[in-house]
C-alpha positions as CSV (number, residue, x, y, z in Angstrom):
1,X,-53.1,6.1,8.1
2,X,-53.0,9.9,9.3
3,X,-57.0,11.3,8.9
4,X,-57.4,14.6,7.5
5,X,-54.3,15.3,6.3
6,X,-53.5,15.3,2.8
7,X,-52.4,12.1,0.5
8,X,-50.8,12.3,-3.0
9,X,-51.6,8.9,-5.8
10,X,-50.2,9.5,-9.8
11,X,-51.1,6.9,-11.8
12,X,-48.0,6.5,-14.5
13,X,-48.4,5.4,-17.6
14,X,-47.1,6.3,-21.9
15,X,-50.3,8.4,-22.4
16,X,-50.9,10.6,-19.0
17,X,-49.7,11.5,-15.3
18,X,-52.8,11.3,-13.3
19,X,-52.9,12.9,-9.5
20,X,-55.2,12.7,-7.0
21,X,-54.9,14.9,-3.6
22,X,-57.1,13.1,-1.3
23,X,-58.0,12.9,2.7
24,X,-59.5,10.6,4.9
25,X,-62.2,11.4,8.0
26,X,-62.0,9.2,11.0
27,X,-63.6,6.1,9.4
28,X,-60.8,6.1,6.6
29,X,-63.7,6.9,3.8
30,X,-61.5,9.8,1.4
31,X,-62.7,12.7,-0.4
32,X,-61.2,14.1,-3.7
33,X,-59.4,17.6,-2.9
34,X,-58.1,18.1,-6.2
35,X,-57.0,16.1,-9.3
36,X,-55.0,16.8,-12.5
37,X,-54.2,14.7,-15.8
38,X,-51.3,15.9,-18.2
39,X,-49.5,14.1,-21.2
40,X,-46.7,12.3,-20.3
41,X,-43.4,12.1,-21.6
42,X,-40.6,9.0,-20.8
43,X,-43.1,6.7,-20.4
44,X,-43.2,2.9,-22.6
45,X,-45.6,0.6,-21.1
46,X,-45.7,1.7,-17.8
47,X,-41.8,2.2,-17.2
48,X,-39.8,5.0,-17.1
49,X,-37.8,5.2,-20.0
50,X,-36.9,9.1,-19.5
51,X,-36.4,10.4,-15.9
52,X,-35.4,14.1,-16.7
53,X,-38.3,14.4,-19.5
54,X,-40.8,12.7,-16.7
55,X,-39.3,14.8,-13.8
56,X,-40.2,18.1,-15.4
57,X,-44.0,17.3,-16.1
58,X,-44.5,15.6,-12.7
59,X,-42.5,18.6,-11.1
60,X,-44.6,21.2,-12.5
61,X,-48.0,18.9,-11.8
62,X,-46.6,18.4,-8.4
63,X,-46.3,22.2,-8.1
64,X,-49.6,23.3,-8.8
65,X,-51.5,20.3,-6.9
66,X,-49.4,21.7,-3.9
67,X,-50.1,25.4,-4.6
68,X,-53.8,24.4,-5.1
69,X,-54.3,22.8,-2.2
70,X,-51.8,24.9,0.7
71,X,-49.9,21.7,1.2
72,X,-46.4,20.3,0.9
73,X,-45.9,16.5,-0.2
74,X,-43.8,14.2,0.9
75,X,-44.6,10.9,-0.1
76,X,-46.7,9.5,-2.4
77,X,-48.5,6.0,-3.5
78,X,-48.0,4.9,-7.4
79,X,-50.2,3.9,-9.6
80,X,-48.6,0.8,-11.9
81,X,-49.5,0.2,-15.5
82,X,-46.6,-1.6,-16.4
83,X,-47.2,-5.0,-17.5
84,X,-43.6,-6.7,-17.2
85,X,-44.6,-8.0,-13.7
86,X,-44.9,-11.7,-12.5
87,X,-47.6,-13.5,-11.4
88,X,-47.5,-16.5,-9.4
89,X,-49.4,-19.1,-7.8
90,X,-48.4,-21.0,-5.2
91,X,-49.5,-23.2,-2.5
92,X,-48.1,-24.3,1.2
93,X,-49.1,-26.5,3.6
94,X,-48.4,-28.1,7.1
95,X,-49.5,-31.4,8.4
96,X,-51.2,-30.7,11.8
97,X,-51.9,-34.6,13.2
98,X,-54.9,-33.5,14.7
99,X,-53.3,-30.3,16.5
100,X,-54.4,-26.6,16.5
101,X,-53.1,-24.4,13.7
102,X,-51.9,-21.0,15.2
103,X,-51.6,-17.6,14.1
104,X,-47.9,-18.1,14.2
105,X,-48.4,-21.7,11.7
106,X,-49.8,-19.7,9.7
107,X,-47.3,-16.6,9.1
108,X,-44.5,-19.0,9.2
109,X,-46.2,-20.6,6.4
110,X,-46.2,-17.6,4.6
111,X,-43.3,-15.9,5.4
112,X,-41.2,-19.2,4.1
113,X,-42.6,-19.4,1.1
114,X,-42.3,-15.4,0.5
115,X,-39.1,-16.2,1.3
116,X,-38.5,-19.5,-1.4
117,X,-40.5,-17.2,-4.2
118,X,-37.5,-14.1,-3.7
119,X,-34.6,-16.4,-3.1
120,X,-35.7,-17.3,-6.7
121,X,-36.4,-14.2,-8.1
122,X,-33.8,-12.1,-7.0
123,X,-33.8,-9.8,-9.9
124,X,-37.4,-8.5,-8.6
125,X,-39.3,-6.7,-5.7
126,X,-42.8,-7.8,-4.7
127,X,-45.7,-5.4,-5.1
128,X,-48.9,-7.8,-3.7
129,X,-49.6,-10.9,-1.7
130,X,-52.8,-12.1,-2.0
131,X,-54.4,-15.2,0.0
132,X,-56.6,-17.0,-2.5
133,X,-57.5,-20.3,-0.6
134,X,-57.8,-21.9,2.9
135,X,-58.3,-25.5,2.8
136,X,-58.5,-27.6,6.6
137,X,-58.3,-31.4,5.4
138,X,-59.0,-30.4,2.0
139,X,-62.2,-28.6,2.6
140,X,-62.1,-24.9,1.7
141,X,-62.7,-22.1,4.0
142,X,-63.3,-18.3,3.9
143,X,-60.7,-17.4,6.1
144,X,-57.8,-18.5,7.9
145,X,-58.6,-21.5,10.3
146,X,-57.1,-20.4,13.2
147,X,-58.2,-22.5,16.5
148,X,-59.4,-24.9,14.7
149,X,-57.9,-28.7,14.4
150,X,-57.7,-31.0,12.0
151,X,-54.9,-33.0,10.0
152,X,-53.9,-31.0,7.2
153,X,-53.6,-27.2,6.4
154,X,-53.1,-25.9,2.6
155,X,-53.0,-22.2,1.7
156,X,-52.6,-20.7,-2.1
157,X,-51.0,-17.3,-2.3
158,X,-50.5,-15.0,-5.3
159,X,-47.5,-13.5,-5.8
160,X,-47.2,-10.1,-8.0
161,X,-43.5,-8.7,-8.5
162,X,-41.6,-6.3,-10.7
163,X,-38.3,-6.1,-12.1
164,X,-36.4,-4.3,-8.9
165,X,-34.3,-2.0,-11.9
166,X,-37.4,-0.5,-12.9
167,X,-38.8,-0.1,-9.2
168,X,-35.0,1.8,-8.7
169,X,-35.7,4.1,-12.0
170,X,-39.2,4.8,-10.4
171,X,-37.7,5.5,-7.0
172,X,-35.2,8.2,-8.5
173,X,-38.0,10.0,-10.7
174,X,-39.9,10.6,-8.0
175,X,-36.7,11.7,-5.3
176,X,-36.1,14.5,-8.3
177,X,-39.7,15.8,-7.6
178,X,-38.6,15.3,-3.5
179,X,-41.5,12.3,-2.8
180,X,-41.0,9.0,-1.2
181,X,-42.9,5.9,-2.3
182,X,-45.4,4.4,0.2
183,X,-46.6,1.8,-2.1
184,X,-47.2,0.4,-5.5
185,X,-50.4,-0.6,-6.4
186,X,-50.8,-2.8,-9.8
187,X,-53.7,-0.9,-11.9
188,X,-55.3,-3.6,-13.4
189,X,-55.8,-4.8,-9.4
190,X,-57.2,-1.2,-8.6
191,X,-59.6,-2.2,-11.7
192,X,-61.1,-5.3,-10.8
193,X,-60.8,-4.2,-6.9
194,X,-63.9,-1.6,-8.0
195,X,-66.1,-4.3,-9.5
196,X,-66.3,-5.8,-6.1
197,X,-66.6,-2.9,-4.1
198,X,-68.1,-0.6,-5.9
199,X,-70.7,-3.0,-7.9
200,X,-70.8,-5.5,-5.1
201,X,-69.7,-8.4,-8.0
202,X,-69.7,-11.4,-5.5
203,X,-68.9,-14.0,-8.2
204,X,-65.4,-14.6,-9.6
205,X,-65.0,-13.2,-12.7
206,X,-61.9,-12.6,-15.6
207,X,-61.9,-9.1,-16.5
208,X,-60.7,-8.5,-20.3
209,X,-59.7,-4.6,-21.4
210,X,-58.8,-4.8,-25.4
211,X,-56.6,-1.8,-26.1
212,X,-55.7,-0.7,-29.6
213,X,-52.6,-2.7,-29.7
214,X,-52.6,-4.1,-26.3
215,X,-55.0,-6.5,-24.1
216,X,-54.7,-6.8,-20.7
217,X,-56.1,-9.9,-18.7
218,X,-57.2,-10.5,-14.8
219,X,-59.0,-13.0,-13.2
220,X,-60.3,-12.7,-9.6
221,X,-61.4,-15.1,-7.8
222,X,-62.9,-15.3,-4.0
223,X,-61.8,-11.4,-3.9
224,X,-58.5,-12.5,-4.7
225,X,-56.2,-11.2,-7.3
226,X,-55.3,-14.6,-8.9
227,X,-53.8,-13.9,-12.2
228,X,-52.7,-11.3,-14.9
229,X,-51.9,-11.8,-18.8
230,X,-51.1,-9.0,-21.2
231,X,-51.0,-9.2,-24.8
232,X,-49.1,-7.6,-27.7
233,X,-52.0,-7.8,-29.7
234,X,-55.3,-5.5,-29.9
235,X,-57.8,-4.2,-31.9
236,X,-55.8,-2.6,-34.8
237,X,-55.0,-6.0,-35.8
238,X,-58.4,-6.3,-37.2
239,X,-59.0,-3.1,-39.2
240,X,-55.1,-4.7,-40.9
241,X,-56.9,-7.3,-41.4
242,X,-59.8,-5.4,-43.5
243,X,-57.3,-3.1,-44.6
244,X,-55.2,-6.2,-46.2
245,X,-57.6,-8.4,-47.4
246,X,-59.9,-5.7,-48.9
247,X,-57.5,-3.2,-50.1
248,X,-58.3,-0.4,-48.6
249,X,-56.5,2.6,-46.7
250,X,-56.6,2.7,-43.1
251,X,-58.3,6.0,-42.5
252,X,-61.2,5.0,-44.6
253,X,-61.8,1.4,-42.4
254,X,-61.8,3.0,-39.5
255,X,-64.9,5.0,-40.6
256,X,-66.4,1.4,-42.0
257,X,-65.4,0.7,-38.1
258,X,-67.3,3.8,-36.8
259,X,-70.3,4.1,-38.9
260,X,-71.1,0.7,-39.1
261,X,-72.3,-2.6,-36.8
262,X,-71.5,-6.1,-38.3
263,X,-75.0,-7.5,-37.1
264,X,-76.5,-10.9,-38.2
265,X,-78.0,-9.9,-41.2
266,X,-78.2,-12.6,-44.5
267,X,-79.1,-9.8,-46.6
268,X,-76.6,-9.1,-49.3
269,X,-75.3,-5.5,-48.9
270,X,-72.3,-3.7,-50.3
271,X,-69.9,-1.1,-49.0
272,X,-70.8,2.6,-49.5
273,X,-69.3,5.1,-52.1
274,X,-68.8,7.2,-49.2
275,X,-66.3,4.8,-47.4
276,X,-64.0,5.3,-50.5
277,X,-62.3,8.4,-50.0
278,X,-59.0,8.9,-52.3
279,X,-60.1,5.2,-53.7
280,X,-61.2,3.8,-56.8
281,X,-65.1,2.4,-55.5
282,X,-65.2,-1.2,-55.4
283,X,-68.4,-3.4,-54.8
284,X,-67.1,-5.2,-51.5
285,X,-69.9,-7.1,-49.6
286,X,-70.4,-6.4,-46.3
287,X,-70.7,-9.9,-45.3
288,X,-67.3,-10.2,-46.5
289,X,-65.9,-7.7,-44.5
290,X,-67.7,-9.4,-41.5
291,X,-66.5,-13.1,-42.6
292,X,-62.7,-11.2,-42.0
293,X,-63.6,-9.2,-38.9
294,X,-65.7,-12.8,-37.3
295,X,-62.5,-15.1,-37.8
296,X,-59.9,-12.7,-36.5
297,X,-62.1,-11.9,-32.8
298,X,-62.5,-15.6,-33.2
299,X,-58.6,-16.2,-33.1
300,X,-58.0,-13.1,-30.6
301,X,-60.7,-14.6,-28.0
302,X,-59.3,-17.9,-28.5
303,X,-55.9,-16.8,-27.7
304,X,-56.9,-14.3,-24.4
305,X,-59.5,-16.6,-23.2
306,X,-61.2,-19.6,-24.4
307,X,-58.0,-21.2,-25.6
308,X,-55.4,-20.1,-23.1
309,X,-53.4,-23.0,-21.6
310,X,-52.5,-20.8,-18.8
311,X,-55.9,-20.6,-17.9
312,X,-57.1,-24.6,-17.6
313,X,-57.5,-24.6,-13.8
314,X,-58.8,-21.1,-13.3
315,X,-61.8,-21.0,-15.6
316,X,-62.9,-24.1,-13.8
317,X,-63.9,-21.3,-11.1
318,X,-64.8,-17.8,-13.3
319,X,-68.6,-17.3,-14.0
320,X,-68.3,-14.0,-15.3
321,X,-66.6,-12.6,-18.0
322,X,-66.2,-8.7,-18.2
323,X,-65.0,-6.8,-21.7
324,X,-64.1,-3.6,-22.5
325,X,-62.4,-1.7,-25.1
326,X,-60.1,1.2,-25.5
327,X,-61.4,2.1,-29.3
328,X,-65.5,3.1,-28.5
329,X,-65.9,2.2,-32.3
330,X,-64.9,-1.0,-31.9
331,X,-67.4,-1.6,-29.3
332,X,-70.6,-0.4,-30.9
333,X,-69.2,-2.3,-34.0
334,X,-68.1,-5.6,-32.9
335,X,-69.9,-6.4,-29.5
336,X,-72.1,-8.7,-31.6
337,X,-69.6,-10.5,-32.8
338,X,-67.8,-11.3,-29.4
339,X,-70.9,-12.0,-27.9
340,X,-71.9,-14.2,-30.0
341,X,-68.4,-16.1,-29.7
342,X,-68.4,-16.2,-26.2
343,X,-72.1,-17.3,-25.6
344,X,-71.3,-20.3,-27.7
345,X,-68.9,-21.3,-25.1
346,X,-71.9,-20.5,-22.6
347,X,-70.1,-17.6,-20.8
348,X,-71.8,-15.2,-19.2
349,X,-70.1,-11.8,-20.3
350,X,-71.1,-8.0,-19.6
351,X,-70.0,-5.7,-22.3
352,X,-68.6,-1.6,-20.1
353,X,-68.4,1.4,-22.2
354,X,-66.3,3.4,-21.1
355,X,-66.9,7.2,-19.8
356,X,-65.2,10.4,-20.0
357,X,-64.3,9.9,-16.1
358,X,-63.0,6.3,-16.2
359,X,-59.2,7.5,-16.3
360,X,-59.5,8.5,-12.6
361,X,-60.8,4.8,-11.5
362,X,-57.5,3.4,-10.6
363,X,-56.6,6.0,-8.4
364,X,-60.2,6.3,-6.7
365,X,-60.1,2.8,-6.3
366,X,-56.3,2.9,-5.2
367,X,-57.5,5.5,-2.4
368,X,-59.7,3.4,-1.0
369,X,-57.7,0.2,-1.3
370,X,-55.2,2.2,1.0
371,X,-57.8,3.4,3.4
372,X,-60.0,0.6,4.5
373,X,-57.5,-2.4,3.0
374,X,-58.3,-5.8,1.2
375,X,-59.4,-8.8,3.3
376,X,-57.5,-11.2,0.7
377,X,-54.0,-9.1,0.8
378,X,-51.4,-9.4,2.8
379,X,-49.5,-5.7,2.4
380,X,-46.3,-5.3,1.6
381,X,-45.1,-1.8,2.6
382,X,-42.4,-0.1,0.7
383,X,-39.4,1.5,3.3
384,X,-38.3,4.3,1.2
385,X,-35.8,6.2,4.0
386,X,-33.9,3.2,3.5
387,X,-34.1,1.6,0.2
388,X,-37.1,1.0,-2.6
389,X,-36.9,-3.0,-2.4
390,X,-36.8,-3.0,1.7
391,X,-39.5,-4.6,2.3
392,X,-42.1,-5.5,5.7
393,X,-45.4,-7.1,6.0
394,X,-47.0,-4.7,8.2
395,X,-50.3,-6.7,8.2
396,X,-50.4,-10.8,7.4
397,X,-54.1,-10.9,7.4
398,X,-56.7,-7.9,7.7
């Protein structure tokens, strides 16, 4: 990592193109030189869908960040927000019969099992490695064992990968703007990454962010990056659901959704006049409208959480549970209702609004991810002079 020199991150994704011009002093801490959000165009979840239509935006972005700044880049690091990637969990062991277990035990380990997961996956390139567990004769450890002895060695890694076509799509958007790839980062781990770091969240937790029509899931546990989920399913499904079963048009539910809190109340009330706009007024209880809203966040948490089969082993270990949602209404409206859910299930859950500045969270968090590194990854590190899916592990274990 070159110290005060500059280095380019663009997050990518179907609404914006976010850069960030950063540099690092000599104890790899950064500081923001300049930054710049503009719509994007050829984006669908995350991929590129459009290269010439992308090229031109990031082109003229790239442009002024360089003018801005008296610089000329050539490379950057990327920002991911596509959610086609896989995740998996494995685990690898070696029976030590009372031996030492080396350095070298331990990066063969890996390096044959990195090796089993792509020999199986050859359609995609890996983006992280993350080591969740040690275990020495089935106790669990903090870090690798090495010098000790004992009988039996077990590590877990997570695997993250994406498809290598859309890796190769990525590679030759960003060769049109003349800028190598260093590295991918996964956004939803640059998310959860910030909670430890930046709020010093020692637990392990599952971090749940409920878009509009989209829910992303992560779990983390011992500062590792165990699992991902998204979900075709958001928010709007609930104001259909008011829309349908009450007959009324959407614009005028999502100002029942932004003027109003569906709090505990027994009292009988009824819809306003004033949330009938172009309709014929109805008297529709307001308890009604929260009997719909309660059993679809029911189903929804049920499904993303409390319910999902994926999840069996992994909540064993998660004692926190943080939400957030992309629609502010639907926060100051329905946090009651999703807290209530969840604290029936005796979770303990933190509710984040978001802020005008969260957009740039990613790539702060990707910044210092590159600088100072993560104790629990083991770095795969992009070769782009020679292809987009070359791969090396330039560090096994920080």
């Amino acid at each position: 990592m070159e110290i005060e020199k500059p280095h380019l991150l663009l997050e990518i994704n179907e609404k914006n193109f976010i850069f960030l011009a950063i540099k690092y002093d000599e104890d790899f801490n950064f500081k923001v030189i300049y930054s710049i959000s503009k719509s994007s165009e050829g984006v669908l979840d995350g991929k590129i869908t459009n290269i010439d239509s992308s090229a031109k935006i990031i082109k003229d972005c790239l442009k002024l960040v360089e003018k801005k700044i008296d610089y000329i880049f050539k490379d950057i690091t990327v920002v991911s927000n596509q959610d086609n990637f896989n995740c998996i969990n494995i685990s690898g062991f070696k029976k030590l019969g009372g031996s030492q277990i080396l350095d070298e035990d331990i990066s063969y380990l890996l390096n044959n099992i990195k090796k089993l997961i792509l020999d199986n996956q050859p359609d995609k390139s890996l983006i992280h490695l993350f080591n969740s567990n040690f275990f020495l004769d089935h106790n669990p450890l903090k870090n690798p064992p090495i010098g000790l002895h004992g009988e039996f060695y077990n590590q877990h890694l997570t695997f993250f990968l994406l498809p290598k076509n859309d890796l190769k799509n990525l590679k030759i958007l960003l060769n049109k703007c003349n800028l190598n790839i260093e590295r991918i980062i996964l956004k939803s781990f640059a998310q959860g990454a910030k909670k430890i770091i930046k709020e010093n969240v020692k637990e392990s937790f599952a971090q749940i962010n409920i878009g509009k029509s989209k829910t992303n899931l992560s779990i983390f546990i011992n500062s590792s990056f165990v699992y991902s989920e998204t979900f075709y399913f958001g928010t709007d499904i609930i104001m259909k659901d008011v829309s349908k079963v009450c007959s009324l048009n959407s614009k005028n539910v999502e100002n029942i959704f932004s003027q109003l809190t569906f709090d505990h109340s027994k009292e009988e009330k009824y819809l306003d006049k004033i949330f009938f706009k172009d309709e014929t007024f109805r008297k529709i209880s307001l308890n009604h409208i929260k009997d719909i809203v309660s059993a679809r966040v029911e189903e929804l948490t049920n499904l993303i959480y409390l319910s999902n089969i994926n999840l069996k082993d992994l909540k064993k270990e998660v004692n926190l549970v943080y939400f957030s949602f992309e629609d502010s209404n639907i926060f100051k409206s329905l946090k009651e209702i999703f807290e209530k859910i969840l604290l029936a299930e005796n979770r303990n859950i933190k509710f984040e609004e978001r802020s005008k500045d969260d957009h740039l969270i990613p790539c702060l968090m990707s910044a210092e991810l590159i600088g100072k590194g993560w104790e629990r990854e083991a770095i795969p590190t992009i070769q782009t002079k020679k292809s987009i899916i070359s791969r090396i592990f330039s560090t096994f274990f920080n």
